[in-house]
C-alpha positions as CSV (number, residue, x, y, z in Angstrom):
1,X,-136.4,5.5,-134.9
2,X,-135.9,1.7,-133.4
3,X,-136.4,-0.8,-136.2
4,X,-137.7,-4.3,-135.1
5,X,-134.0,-5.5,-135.3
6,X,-133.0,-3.0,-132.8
7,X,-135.8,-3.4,-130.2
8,X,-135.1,-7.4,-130.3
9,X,-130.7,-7.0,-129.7
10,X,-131.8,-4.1,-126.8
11,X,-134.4,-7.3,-125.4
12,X,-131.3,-9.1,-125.3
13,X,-129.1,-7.2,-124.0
14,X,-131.5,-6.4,-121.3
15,X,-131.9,-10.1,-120.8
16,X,-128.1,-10.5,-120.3
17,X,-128.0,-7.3,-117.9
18,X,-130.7,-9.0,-115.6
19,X,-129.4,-12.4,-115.7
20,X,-125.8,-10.8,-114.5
21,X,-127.8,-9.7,-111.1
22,X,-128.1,-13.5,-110.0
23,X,-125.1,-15.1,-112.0
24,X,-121.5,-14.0,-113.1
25,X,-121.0,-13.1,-116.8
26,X,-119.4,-16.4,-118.0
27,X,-122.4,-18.7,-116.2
28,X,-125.2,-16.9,-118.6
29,X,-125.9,-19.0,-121.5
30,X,-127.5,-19.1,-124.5
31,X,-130.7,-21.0,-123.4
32,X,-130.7,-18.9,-120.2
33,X,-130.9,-15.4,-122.6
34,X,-133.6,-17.2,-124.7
35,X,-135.7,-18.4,-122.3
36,X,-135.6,-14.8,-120.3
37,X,-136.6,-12.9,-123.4
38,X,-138.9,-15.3,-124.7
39,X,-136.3,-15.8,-128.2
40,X,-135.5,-19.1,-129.8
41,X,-132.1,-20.1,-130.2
42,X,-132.0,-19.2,-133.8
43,X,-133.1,-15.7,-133.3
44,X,-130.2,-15.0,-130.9
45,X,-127.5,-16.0,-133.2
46,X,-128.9,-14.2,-136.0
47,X,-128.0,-11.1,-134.0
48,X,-124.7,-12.4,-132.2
49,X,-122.6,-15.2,-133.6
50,X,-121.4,-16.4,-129.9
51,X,-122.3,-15.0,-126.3
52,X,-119.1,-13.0,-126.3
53,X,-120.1,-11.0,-128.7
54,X,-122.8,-9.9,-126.6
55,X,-121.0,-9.2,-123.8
56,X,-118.6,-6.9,-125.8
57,X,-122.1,-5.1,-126.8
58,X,-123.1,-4.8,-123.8
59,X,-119.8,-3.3,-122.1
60,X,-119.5,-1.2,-124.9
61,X,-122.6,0.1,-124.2
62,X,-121.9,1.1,-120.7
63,X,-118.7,2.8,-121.4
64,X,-120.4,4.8,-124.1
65,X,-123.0,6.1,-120.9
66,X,-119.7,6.2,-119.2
67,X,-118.2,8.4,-121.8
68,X,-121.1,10.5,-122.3
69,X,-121.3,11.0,-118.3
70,X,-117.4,12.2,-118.5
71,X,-117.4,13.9,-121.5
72,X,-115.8,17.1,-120.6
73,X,-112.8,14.9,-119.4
74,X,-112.0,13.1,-122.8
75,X,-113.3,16.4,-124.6
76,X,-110.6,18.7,-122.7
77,X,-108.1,16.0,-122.5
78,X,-108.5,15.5,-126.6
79,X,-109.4,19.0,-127.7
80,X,-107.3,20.9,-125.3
81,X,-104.7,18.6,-124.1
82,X,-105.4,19.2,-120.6
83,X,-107.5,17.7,-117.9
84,X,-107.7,18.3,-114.0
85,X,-108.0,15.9,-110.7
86,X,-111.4,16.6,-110.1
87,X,-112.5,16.0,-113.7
88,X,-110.6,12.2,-113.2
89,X,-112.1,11.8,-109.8
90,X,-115.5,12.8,-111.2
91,X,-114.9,9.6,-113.6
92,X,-113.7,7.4,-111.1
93,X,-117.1,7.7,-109.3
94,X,-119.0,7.2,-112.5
95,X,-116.3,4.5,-113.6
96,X,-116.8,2.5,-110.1
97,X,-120.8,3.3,-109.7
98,X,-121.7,1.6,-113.0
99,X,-123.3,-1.7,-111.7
100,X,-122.4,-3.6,-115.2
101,X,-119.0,-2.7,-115.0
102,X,-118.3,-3.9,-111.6
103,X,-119.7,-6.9,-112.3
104,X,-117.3,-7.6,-114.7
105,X,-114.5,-6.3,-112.9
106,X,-115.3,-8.5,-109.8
107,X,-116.1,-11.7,-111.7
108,X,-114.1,-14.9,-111.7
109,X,-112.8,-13.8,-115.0
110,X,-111.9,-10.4,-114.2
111,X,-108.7,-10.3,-116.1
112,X,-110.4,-11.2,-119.5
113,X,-113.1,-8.4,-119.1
114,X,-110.5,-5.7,-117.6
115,X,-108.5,-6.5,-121.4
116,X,-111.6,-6.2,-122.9
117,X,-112.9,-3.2,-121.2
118,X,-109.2,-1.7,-122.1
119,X,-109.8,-2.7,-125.8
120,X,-113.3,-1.1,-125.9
121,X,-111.7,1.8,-124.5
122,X,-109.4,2.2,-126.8
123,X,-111.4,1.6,-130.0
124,X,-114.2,4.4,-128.9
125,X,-111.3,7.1,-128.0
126,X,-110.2,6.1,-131.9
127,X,-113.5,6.4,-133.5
128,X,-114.7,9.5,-131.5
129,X,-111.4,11.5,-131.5
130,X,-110.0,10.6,-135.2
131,X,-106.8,9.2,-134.1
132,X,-105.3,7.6,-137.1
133,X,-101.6,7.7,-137.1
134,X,-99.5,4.7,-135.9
135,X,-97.9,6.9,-133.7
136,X,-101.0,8.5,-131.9
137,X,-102.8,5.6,-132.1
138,X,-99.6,4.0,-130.2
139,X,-99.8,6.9,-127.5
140,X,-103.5,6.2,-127.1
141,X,-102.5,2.3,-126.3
142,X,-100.0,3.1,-123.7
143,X,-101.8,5.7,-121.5
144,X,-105.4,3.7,-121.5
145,X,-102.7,0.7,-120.1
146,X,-101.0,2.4,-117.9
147,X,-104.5,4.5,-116.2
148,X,-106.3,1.1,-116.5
149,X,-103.8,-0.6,-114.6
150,X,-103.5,2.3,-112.1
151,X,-107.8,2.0,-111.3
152,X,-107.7,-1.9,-111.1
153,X,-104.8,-1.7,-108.9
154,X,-106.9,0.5,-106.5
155,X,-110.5,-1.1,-106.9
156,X,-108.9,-4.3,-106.1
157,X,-107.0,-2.4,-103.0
158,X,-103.2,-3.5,-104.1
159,X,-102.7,0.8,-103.8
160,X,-104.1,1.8,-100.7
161,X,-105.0,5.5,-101.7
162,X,-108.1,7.6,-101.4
163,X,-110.1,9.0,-104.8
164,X,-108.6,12.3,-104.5
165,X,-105.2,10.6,-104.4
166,X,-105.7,8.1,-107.4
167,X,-107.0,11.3,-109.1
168,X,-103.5,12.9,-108.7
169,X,-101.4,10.1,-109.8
170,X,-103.8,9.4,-112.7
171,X,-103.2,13.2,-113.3
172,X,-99.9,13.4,-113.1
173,X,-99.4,10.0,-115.4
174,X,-101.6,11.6,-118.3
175,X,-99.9,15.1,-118.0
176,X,-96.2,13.7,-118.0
């Protein structure tokens, strides 16, 4: 059940989602936030100490639905230590479709929220798939890097592939 607290942060996230349909992510402010979902300054920073705290809520959020919408591909690559092309195509589309996360990708300060989006990554495959060990947690580090970099190279067009071909070398990186 949503608590009062809960229903006000998801008001501002919302605010911050529809703002980022007219500006780019660094232009929204705080005034702008408050003034869309009717919140005085005070209230916003009792729920987020600065603005980029926000915005690591609300990408967090969408890689969760991201997540949740490729499940079977973290579950199988986790679980089973094995994944397939189509399973890594399948979350390319989902990946490229989200409108939040292009947005960030595409903004002025794309290389800031492609680090972050890395580092959010990162942090849920800890959390969800117990990895604890220096070692693991290490391995984990290295192949979000190295697939990260691979999809940014091809969103912005620097490897001029087709999905079912940045699905194989994806595939072929995680499998090595």
């Amino acid at each position: 059940m949503s608590t009062c607290r809960d229903k006000t942060r998801q008001k501002i996230k919302d605010a911050f989602k529809a703002l980022l349909k007219t500006q780019s992510p660094l232009q929204i402010t705080v005034s702008d936030l408050c003034l869309n979902c009717k919140i005085n300054r005070s209230t916003f920073y009792q729920y987020y100490p600065y603005i980029d705290k926000l915005i690591e809520d609300v990408i967090q959020d969408e890689l969760i639905i991201n997540a949740e919408m490729n499940e079977s591909l973290l579950d199988s690559f986790y679980l089973t230590h094995s994944t397939s092309p189509s399973q890594i195509e399948e979350y390319l589309v989902n990946f490229t479709s989200n409108e939040i996360i292009k947005k960030f990708i595409k903004s002025n300060d794309s290389d800031y929220f492609r680090l972050l989006i890395v580092k959010l990554e990162i942090r849920y495959e800890f959390k969800k798939y117990h990895i604890v060990t220096q070692e693991d947690r290490a391995t984990v580090i290295n192949r979000n890097y190295g697939v990260f970099a691979v999809i940014f190279a091809w969103i912005d067009k620097v490897l001029d592939v087709n999905i079912n071909e940045i699905s194989q070398l994806i595939y072929k990186f995680l499998i090595r």
